[in-house]
FIPA-812141 format. One line per field, with one value per residue (C-alpha): residue number from 1; residue in three letters; x, y, z. Coordinates in Angstrom, 3 decimals, decimal comma. Example, Ala and Ser with C-alpha at 12.3 -4.5 7.8 and 13.67 -1.06 7.14 Angstrom:
BEGIN
k <- c(1	2)
r <- c(ALA	SER)
xx <- c(12,300	13,670)
yy <- c(-4,500	-1,060)
zz <- c(7,800	7,140)
END
This chain:
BEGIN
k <- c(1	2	3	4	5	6	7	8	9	10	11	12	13	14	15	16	17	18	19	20	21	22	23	24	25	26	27	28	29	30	31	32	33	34	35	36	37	38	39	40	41	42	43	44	45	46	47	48	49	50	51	52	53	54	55	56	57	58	59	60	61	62	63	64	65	66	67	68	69	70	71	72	73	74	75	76	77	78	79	80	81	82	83	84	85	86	87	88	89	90	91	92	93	94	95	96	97	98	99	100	101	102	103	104	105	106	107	108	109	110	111	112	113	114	115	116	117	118	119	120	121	122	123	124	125	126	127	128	129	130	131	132	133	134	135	136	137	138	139	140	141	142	143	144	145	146	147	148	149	150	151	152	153	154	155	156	157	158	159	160	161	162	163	164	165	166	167	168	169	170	171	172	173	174	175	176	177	178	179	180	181	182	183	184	185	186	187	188	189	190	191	192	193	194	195	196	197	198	199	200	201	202	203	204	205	206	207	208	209	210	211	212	213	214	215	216	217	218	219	220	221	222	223	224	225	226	227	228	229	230	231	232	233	234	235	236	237	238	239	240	241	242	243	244	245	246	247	248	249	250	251	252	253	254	255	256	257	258	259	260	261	262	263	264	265	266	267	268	269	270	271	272	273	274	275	276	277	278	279	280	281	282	283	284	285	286	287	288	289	290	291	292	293	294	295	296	297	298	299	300	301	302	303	304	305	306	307	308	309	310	311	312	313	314	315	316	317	318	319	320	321	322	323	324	325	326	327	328	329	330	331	332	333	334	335	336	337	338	339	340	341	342	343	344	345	346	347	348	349	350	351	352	353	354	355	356	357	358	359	360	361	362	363	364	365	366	367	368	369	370	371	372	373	374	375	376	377	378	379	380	381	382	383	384	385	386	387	388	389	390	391	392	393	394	395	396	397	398	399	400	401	402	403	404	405	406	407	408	409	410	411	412	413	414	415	416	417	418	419	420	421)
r <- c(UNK	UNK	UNK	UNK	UNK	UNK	UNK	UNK	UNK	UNK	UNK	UNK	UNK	UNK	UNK	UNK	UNK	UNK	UNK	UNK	UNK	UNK	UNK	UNK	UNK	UNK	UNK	UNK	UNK	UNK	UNK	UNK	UNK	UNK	UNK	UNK	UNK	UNK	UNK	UNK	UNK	UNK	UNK	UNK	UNK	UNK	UNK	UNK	UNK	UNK	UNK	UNK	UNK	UNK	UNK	UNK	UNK	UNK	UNK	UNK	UNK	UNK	UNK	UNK	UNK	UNK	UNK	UNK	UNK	UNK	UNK	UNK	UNK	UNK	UNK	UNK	UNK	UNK	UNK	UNK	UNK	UNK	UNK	UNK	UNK	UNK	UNK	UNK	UNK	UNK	UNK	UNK	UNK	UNK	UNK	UNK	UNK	UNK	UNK	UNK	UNK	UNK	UNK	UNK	UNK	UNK	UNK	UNK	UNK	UNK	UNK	UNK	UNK	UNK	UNK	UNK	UNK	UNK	UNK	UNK	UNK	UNK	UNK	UNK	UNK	UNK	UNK	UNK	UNK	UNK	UNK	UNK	UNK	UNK	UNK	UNK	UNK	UNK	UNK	UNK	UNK	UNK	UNK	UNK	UNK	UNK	UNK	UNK	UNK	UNK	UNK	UNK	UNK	UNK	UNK	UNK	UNK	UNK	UNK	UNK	UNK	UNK	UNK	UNK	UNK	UNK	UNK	UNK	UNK	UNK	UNK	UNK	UNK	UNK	UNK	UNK	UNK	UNK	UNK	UNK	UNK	UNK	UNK	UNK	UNK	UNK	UNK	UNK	UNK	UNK	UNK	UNK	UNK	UNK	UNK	UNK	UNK	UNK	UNK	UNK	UNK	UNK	UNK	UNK	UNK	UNK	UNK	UNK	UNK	UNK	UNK	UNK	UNK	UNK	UNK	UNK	UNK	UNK	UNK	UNK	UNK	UNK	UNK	UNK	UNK	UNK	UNK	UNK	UNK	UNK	UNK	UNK	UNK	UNK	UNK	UNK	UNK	UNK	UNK	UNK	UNK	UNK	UNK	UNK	UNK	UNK	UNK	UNK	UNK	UNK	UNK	UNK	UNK	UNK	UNK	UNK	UNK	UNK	UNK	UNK	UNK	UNK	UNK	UNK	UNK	UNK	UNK	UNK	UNK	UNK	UNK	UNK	UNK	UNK	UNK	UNK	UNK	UNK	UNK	UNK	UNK	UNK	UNK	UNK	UNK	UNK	UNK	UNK	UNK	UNK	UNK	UNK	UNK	UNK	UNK	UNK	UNK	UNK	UNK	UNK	UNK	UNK	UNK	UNK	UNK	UNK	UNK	UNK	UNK	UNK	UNK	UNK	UNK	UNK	UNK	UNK	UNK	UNK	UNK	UNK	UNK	UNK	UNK	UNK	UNK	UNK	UNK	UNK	UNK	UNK	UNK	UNK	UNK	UNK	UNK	UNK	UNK	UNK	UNK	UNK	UNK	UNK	UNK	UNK	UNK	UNK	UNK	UNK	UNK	UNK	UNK	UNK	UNK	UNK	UNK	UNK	UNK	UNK	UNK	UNK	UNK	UNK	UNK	UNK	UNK	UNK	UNK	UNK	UNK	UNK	UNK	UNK	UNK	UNK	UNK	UNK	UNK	UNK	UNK	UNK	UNK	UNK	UNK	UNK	UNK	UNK	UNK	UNK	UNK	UNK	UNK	UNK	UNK	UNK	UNK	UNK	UNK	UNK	UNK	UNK	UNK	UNK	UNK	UNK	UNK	UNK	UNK	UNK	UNK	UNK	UNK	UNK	UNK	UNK	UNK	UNK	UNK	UNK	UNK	UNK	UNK)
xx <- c(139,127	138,433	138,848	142,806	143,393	142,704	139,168	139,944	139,144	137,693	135,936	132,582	129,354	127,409	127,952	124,817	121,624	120,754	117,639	117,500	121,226	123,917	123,979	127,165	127,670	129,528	133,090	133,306	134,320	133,052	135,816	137,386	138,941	136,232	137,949	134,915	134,400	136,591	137,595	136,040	137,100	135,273	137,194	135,492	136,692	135,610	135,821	134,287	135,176	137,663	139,562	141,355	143,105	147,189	148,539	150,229	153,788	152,638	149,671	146,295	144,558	142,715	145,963	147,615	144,295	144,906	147,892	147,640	145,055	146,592	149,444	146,944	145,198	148,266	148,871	145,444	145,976	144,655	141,662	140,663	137,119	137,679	134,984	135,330	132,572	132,615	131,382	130,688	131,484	128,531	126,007	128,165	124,982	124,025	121,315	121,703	119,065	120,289	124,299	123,589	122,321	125,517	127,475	127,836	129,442	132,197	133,327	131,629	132,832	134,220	137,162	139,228	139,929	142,843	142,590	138,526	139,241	142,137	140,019	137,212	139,483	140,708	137,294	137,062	137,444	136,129	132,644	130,247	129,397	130,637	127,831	129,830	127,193	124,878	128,354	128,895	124,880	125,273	129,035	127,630	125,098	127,680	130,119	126,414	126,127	128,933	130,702	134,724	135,668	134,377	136,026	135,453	137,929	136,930	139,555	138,262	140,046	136,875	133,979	130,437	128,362	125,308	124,264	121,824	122,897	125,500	128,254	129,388	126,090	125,847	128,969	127,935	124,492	126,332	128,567	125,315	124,026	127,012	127,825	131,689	132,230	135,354	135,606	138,816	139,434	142,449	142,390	143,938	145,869	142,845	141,953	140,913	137,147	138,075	139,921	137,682	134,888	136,990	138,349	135,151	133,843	136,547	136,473	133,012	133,678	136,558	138,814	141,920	142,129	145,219	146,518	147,878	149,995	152,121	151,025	153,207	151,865	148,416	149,596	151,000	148,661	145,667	148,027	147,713	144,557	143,597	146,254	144,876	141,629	143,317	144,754	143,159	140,909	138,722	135,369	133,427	129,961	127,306	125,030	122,985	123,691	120,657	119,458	120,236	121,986	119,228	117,935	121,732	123,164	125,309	128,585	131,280	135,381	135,196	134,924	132,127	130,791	127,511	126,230	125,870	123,580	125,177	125,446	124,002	124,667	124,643	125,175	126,944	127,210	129,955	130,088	133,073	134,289	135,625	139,948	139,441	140,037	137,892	139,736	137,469	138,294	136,085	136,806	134,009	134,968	133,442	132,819	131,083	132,041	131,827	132,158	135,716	136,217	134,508	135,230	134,686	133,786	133,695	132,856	132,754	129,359	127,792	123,943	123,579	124,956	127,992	131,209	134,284	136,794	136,261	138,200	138,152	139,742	138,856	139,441	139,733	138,963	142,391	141,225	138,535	138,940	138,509	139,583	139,698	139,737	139,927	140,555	138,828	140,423	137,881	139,510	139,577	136,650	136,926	134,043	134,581	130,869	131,467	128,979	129,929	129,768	127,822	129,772	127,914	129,836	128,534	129,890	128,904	130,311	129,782	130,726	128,045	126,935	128,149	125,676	123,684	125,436	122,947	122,655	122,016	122,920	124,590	128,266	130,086	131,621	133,952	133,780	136,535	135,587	138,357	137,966	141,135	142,567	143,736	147,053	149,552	150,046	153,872	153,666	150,991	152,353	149,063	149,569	152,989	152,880	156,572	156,045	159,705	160,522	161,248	164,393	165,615	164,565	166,541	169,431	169,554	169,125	172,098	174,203	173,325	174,332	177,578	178,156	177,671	179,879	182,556	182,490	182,132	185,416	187,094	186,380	187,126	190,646	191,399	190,603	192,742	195,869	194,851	195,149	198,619	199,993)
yy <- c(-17,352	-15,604	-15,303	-16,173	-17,607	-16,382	-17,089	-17,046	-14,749	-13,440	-10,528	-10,906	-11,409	-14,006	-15,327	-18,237	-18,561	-21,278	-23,198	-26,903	-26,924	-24,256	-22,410	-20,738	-18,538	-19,317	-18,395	-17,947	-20,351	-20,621	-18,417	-17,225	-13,307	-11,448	-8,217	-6,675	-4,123	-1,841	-2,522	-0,299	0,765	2,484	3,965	4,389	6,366	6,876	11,235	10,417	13,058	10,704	10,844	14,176	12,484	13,168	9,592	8,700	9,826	12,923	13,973	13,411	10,415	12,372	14,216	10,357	9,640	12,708	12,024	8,717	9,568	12,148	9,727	6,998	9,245	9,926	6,055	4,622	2,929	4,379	1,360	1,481	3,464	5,121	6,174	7,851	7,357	9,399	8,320	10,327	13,633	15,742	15,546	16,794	16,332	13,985	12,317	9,038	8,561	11,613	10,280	6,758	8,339	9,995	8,572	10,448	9,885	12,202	11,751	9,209	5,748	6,382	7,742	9,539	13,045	13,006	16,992	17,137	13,953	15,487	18,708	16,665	15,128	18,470	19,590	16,906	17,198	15,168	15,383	12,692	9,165	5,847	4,473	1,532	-1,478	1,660	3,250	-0,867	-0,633	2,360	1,491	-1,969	0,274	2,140	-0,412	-1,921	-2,940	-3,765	-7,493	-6,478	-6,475	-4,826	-3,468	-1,330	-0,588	0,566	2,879	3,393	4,185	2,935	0,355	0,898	3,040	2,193	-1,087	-3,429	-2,748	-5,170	-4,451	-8,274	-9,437	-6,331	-8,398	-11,461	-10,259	-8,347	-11,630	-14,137	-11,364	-12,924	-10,351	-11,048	-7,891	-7,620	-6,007	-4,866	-3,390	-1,250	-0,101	2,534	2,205	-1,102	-2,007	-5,482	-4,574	-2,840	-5,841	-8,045	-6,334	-4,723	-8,924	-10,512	-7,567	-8,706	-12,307	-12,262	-11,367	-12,759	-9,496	-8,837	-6,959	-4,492	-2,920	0,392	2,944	4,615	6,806	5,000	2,124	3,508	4,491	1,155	-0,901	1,202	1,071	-2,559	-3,228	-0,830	-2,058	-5,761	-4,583	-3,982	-7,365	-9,681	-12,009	-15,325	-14,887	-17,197	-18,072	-17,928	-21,154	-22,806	-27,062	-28,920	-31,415	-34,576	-35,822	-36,020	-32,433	-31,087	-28,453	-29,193	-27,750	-27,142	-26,477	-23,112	-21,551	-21,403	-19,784	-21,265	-20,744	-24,374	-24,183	-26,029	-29,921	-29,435	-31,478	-29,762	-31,888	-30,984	-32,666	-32,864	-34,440	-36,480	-37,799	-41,187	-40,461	-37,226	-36,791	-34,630	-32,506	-30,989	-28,739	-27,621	-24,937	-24,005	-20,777	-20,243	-16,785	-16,405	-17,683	-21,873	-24,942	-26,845	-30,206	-29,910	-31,397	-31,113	-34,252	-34,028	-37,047	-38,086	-40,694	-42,201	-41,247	-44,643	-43,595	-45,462	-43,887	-43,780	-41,523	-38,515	-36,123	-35,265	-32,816	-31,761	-28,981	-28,422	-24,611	-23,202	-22,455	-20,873	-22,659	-26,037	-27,450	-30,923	-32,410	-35,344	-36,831	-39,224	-40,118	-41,966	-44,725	-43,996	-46,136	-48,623	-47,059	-43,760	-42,209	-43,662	-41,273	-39,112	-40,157	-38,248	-37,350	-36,454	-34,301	-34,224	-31,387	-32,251	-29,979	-30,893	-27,280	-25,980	-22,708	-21,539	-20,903	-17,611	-17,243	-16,932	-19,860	-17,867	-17,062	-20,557	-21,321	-19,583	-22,721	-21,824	-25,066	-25,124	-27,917	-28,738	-31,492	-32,053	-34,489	-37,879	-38,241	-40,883	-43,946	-42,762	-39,712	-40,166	-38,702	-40,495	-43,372	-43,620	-41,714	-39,960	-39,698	-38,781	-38,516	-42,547	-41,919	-39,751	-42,362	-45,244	-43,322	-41,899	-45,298	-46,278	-43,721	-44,868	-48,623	-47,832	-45,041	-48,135	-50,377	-47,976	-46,578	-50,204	-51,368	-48,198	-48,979	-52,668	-51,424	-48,910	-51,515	-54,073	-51,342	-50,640	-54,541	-54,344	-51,863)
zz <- c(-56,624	-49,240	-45,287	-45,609	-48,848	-52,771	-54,354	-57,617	-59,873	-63,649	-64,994	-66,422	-68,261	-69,704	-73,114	-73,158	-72,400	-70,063	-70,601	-70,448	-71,901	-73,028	-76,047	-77,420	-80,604	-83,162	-82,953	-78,944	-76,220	-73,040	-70,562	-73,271	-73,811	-75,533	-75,946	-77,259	-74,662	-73,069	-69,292	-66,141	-62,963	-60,656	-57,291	-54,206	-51,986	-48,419	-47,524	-43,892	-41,290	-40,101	-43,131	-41,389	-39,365	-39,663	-39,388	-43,091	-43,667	-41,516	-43,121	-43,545	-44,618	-47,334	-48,531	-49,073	-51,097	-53,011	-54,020	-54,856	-57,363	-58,860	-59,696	-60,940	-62,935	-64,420	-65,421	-66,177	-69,010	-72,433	-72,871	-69,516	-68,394	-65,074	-62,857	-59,303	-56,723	-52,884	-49,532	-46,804	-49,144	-48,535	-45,318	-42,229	-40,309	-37,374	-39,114	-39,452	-41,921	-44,417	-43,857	-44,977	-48,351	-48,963	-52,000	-55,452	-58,333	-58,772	-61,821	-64,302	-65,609	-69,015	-71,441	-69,251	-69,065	-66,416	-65,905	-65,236	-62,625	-60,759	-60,686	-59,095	-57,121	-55,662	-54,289	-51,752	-48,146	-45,515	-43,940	-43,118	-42,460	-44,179	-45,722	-47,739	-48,459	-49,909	-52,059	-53,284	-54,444	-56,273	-57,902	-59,348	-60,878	-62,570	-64,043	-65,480	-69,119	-71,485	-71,244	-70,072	-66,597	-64,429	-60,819	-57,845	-56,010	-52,802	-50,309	-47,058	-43,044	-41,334	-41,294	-42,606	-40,168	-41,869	-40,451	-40,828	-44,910	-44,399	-46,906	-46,606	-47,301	-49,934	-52,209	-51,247	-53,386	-56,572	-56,643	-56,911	-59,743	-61,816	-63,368	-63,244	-61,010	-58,441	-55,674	-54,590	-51,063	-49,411	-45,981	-44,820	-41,158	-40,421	-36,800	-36,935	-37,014	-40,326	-41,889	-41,300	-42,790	-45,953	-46,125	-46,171	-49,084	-51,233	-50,838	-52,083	-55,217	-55,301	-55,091	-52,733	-49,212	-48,796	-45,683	-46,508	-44,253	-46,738	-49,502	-51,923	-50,710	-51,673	-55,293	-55,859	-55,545	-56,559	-59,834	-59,272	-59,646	-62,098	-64,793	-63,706	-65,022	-68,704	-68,825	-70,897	-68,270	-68,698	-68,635	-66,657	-67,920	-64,989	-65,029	-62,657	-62,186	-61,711	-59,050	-61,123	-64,119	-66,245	-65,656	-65,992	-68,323	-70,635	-71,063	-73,443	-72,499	-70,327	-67,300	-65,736	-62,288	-59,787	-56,456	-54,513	-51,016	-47,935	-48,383	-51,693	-55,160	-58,225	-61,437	-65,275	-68,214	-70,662	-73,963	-74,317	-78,054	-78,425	-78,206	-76,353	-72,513	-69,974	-67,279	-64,735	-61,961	-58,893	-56,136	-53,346	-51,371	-47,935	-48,075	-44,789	-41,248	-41,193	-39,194	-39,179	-40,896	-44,665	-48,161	-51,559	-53,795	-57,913	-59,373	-63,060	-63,328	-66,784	-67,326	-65,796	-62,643	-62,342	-61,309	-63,932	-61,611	-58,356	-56,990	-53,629	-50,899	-47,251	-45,281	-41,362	-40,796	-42,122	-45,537	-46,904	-50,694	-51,570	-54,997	-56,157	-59,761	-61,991	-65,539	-67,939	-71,092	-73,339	-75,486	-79,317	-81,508	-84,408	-85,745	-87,778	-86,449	-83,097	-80,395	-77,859	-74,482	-72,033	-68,900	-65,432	-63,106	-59,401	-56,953	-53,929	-50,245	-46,423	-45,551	-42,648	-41,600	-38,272	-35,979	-36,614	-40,786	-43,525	-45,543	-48,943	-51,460	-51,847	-51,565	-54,434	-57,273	-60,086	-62,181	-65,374	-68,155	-70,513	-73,384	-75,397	-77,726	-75,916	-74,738	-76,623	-75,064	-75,469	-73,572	-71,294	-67,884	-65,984	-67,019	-65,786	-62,705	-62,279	-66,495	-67,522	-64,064	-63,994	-65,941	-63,214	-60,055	-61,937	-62,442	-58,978	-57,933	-60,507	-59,363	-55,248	-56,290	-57,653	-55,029	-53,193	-54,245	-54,476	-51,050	-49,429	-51,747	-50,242	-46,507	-46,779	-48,719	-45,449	-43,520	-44,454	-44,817	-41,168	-40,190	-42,321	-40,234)
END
């Protein structure tokens, strides 16, 4: 839903209250579409000084910019709330201090007026510094309040001169705020310094990195991502697992979002009704630099403690995303007020910190709960394996036997028309 693979993804907010279990209102799922508030974007773009430089399709890095937004502003989607935010727009000065300060909102979040934007956009030329973790700060401030999705996209040509505010470590914070916000980055003509940095900012939150070196590459995606914000998205509920089973929250079908510390064990329950079955899915992103060989175990325990089925994966340093999962039909009762059974899940992770990474905020875990009706013992595909798929392996294998048969009756007929003549 990270360094070289997808995070996965959602849009936010927080539909229970977590206390010693989890509370949902009537009418409304866990991770399902609200639809209740309108989407928002907010674009950041960097105006540095360097953004004069002439390098895309022969002009300037702020004219492609330009451009681009003109054209977006032009497409933005009726129900979507579009915000503009600067960096770098204002303080041409040398001090440090006063050019790490520089970010403004340009033109607010909200119903869009597509002439007052471009006009806005118009006035911009390029002047200062690139303070991004302090522009991130102020954007998550802006898309605040309201429970659709929320995304900054962030356009820059350079990486954040305002260091130690690490913008990494600046989405790696608004992310463990679970809030459901995404961060989105494009960078225009990277060096590697740049991509790493603009990579690691939106794998924190789940968002995408873009390399762009075409205006219409710009428009495009910008486009992209702000149409992706009006498309109706699963909300993932934020909720904290407990030490132990006993102390766990409990959960209904949803999706739902945690932050798990290095080697850690974080523990769910689920309710599971005599004929139903329980699918759980885990991922664990690594969204900061970690050691090589690491795994992800999800196992399904009674209260008791004893294990009924896991789900495990590992990982050797070539991706950033580990996701296992498992299922656990429960057999139907003779008895018409039969209980549920409580189910434990345990995520457990051997990913380490390389040496010199901050170990917090914890590891970030997108957990997805799903308790449906039982399968039939008819059609159920587990129970079989290949499910339908066995009717196609016997008749290949029917077809290969008389293939067989044929072709050896063929050779030994050539053969003895050979010895004839």
């Amino acid at each position: 839903m990270i360094t070289r693979t997808r995070l996965a993804a959602g849009a936010c907010a927080l539909l229970a209250a977590l206390a010693a279990g989890m509370a949902f209102p009537a009418g409304a799922s866990a991770g399902e579409p609200t639809g209740e508030d309108a989407p928002k974007v907010d674009l950041v773009l960097d105006v540095s000084g360097s953004m004069r430089t002439r390098d895309i399709d022969g002009g300037t890095r702020m004219a492609a910019a330009k451009q681009a937004f003109n054209e977006v502003l032009d497409a933005t989607p009726e129900e979507v709330q579009l915000g503009i935010r600067t960096l770098g727009a204002d303080y041409p000065g040398d001090d440090r201090k006063t050019g790490c300060k520089d970010t403004a909102q340009l033109y607010p979040v909200g119903p869009l007026d597509r002439t007052e934007a471009k006009t806005a956009v118009a006035t911009l030329a390029p002047t200062g510094w690139t303070p991004i973790g302090p522009a991130l700060l102020k954007a998550a401030d802006d898309l605040d309040g309201g429970a659709g999705s929320k995304r900054i996209v962030l356009i820059s040509d350079g990486e954040d001169t305002c260091a130690p505010l690490d913008p990494c470590e600046v989405a790696r914070e608004i992310a463990a705020k679970g809030i459901g916000l995404t961060i989105d980055t494009l960078g225009l003509v990277p060096n590697t310094k740049m991509r790493q940095q603009l990579s690691c900012i939106a794998e924190a939150t789940g968002g995408t990195y873009t390399s762009v070196e075409h205006t219409d590459e710009l428009t495009d995606k910008v486009n992209q991502l702000v149409d992706r914000a009006a498309d109706p998205v699963v909300t993932p509920v934020a909720t904290e697992g407990a030490d132990a089973c006993a102390k766990a929250p409990t959960l209904k079908s949803g999706l739902y979002t945690d932050r798990e510390e290095f080697g850690q064990q974080r523990w769910y329950r689920v309710d599971v009704e005599p004929g139903q079955e329980l699918r759980a899915s885990v991922s664990v992103g690594a969204d900061r630099a970690v050691n090589p060989s690491y795994g992800v175990l999800l196992r399904a325990v009674t209260v008791h403690g004893r294990e009924i089925v896991r789900g495990e994966a590992a990982g050797n340093g070539r991706t950033d995303v580990l996701s296992t999962g498992l299922r656990y039909p429960k057999a139907e009762s003779d008895e018409d007020d039969a209980a549920a059974e409580a189910v434990c899940l345990q995520v457990t992770n051997s990913f380490s910190a390389a040496s010199g990474v901050k170990t917090t905020p914890g590891l970030p875990l997108e957990l997805t709960v799903d308790v449906v009706d039982g399968p039939g013992d008819s059609d159920d595909v587990a129970a079989f394996g290949l499910g339908r798929g066995w009717w196609l392996l016997g008749l290949l294998v029917l077809v290969g036997f008389v293939a067989g048969l044929l072709w050896g009756w063929l050779s030994r007929w050539r053969f003895a028309i050979w010895r004839t003549n």
